[in-house]
C-alpha angles and dihedrals in degrees: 000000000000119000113250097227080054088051088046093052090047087050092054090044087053091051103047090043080058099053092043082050096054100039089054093042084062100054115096116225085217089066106080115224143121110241117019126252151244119217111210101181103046097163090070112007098073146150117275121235100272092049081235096107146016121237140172136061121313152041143335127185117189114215105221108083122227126267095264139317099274088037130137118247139204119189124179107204119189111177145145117247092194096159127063098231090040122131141170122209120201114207113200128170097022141123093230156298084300107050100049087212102141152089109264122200109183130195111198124185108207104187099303098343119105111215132183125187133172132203140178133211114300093355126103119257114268114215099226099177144356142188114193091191098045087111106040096091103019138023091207125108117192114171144137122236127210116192121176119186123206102026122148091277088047099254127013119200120199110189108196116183111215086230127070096219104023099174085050130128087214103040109212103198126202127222090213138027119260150144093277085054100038120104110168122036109165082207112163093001112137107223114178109214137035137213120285103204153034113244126085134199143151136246118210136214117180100330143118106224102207095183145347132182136178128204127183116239095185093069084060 
């Protein structure tokens, strides 16, 4: 005869190998991204017609978690910033939607300016840039995102477009990130608080998100 506390401990395996089943079963394979995803607000984040991007107003959660709590972070964010008061924020380091533990990196468009601010638990946002002429001439926003948790001031946040000139009529793109490409570096801002998990998701907020990757800089 099995234990119950044995049969207790088989039941909880089943049913986390069915939620990671079914998260996975809902992923398409036409939206570009690492890890597979989790759509919490399913009413108004959805698929476009063509299965290729996710559009709407709400929440993602991506399954895999991140390297480790005080890890470095790149994210690669293509998305369509179609409204005028449309953003995208990007949560990194943090336990969930209900918690609000995390780093968050938002890109807001307000009517053509580009702005990005970060913020960090309990402390207010800090406007870190911002290009009143981006979208004047394109809705798209193609960037990479470095987040590092657990840097002397607590986090440090780099933004790179993959253009030279983004806000540009006649786009010039680079094949690697560098000083001539980057448009946000937090530097010596004193930020108070740092991230207290290691997940990472975006809320979106009319927007079509085309494609987002992470990749892990700690393991480098």
């Amino acid at each position: 005869m099995i234990p119950l506390g044995v049969k207790l401990r088989i039941f909880k395996m089943f049913l986390l190998f069915l939620f990671i089943f079914f998260i996975s079963f809902g992923c398409s394979p036409d939206v570009e991204n690492q890890t597979g995803f989790l759509i919490v607000d399913k009413e108004t984040v959805q698929f476009s017609k063509d299965e290729k991007v996710l559009e709407g107003v709400g929440r993602v959660l991506f399954q895999q978690p991140l390297f480790g709590l005080y890890s470095k972070e790149l994210y690669f964010i293509k998305t369509e910033l179609f409204h005028e008061n449309s953003s995208l924020v990007l949560h990194s380091h943090f336990s969930g939607f209900v918690k609000e533990d995390g780093i968050k990196v938002s890109f807001i468009r307000d009517v053509n300016s580009l702005i990005i601010k970060v913020s960090t638990p309990a402390y207010p946002v800090q406007e870190l840039y911002k290009d009143e002429d981006y979208f004047v001439r394109n809705q798209m926003l193609e960037i990479y995102t470095e987040v590092h948790n657990g840097t002397e001031n607590f986090i440090s946040v780099k933004v790179w477009s993959t253009y030279i000139n983004p806000s540009g009529s006649l786009k010039k793109s680079t094949p690697f990130l560098s000083q001539q490409n980057l448009i946000v570096d937090s530097g010596d801002t004193l930020f108070y608080s740092k991230g207290q998990g290691m997940l990472w998701g975006v809320s979106l907020n009319k927007v079509r998100l085309i494609k987002i990757t992470r990749e892990s800089l700690s393991q480098k």
